[in-house]
Every structure is written in structure tokens, then in C-alpha cells.
N, C-alpha and C positions, 0 to 999 in steps of 0.2 A: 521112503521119505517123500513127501508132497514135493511138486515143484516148488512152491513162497521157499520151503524150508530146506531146497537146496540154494536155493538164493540168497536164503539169511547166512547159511553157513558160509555162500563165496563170498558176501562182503565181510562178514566178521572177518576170515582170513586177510580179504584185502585190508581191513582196516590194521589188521595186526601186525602186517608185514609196511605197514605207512609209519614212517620219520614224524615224530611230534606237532612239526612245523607244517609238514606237508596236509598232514590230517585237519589242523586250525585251517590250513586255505580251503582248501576241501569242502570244509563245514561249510566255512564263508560262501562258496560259491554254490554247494546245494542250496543255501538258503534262496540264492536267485535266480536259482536256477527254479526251487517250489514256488516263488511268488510268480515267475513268469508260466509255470503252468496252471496255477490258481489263477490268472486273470484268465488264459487260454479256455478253463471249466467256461467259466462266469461268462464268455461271451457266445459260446452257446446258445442260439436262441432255442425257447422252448417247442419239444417238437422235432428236435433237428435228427438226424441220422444218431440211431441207435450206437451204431458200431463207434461213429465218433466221440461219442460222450463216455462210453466203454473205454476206450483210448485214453481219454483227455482224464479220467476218474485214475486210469490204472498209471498214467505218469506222473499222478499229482502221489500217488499211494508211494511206489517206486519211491521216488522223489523222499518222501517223508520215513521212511524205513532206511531207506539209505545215510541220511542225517542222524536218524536215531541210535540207532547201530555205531556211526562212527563218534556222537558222544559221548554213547558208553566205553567207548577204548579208550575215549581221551580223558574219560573223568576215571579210570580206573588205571591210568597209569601212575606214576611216582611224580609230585610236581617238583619241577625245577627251580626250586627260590633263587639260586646262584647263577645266573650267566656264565657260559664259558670263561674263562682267562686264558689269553691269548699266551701262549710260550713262549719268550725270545732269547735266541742267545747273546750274552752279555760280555 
């Protein structure tokens, strides 16, 4: 197996072994986590150090596989139309 597709297989796990709720934050915070390496690309001026832009490409990639990966877990689990109800004794 490639190195990427030992990689896919540890976040699928990681994503599989994530609480519902934690995997939505998750999401949330990839997504700022890619906009703040997608500005990082972009400032790049052209020209600049090879190895940097190799970097700044493969954390925006990371970044976006890692997102992808965890909404395929969350769009293929069971949705919860019901809120918990809380139990109390009476």
C-alpha cells in the first residue's frame, strides 16, 4: 500500500472511531483550518523556494482529504432526527 493510502485508511479509522458531534466540530475546524492554508498557498510569491510551495500544496491537499474522508463518515452514518431525552427519576 502507498504511503496517501496508508493515510486514507488512518483517518477513515480515525473518523470511524469519532462521536457524531465531535466529527461536525472537526469538520468545522478543517474547513479553517484549509482556508488558512489556502491563503498561506496564495502568498507565495512567484519564484519562491521550491520545497516551500511543495509544503504549503501538500497541507492544503492533507487538509482537503482529511475534510473529505470525515464527510463521508458523517453522511453515511444513521441521522438523528430525535434529540436525546434526558431520564429523570420521578
Amino acid at each position: 500500500m502507498t504511503n496517501l493510502g496508508r493515510v486514507i485508511t488512518e483517518i477513515q479509522r480515525d473518523a470511524a472511531d469519532t462521536p457524531t458531534q465531535e466529527l461536525r466540530a472537526d469538520i468545522e475546524v478543517g474547513l479553517d483550518v484549509l482556508d488558512a492554508a489556502i491563503i498561506q498557498l496564495h502568498a507565495l510569491r512567484p519564484g519562491s523556494d521550491v520545497t516551500e510551495r511543495i509544503s504549503a500544496t501538500a497541507d492544503v491537499m492533507e487538509t482537503v482529504i482529511t475534510i473529505a474522508l470525515y464527510v463521508r463518515e458523517l453522511a453515511n452514518r444513521p441521522v438523528d432526527l430525535m434529540p436525546p431525552v434526558p431520564v429523570g427519576s420521578n
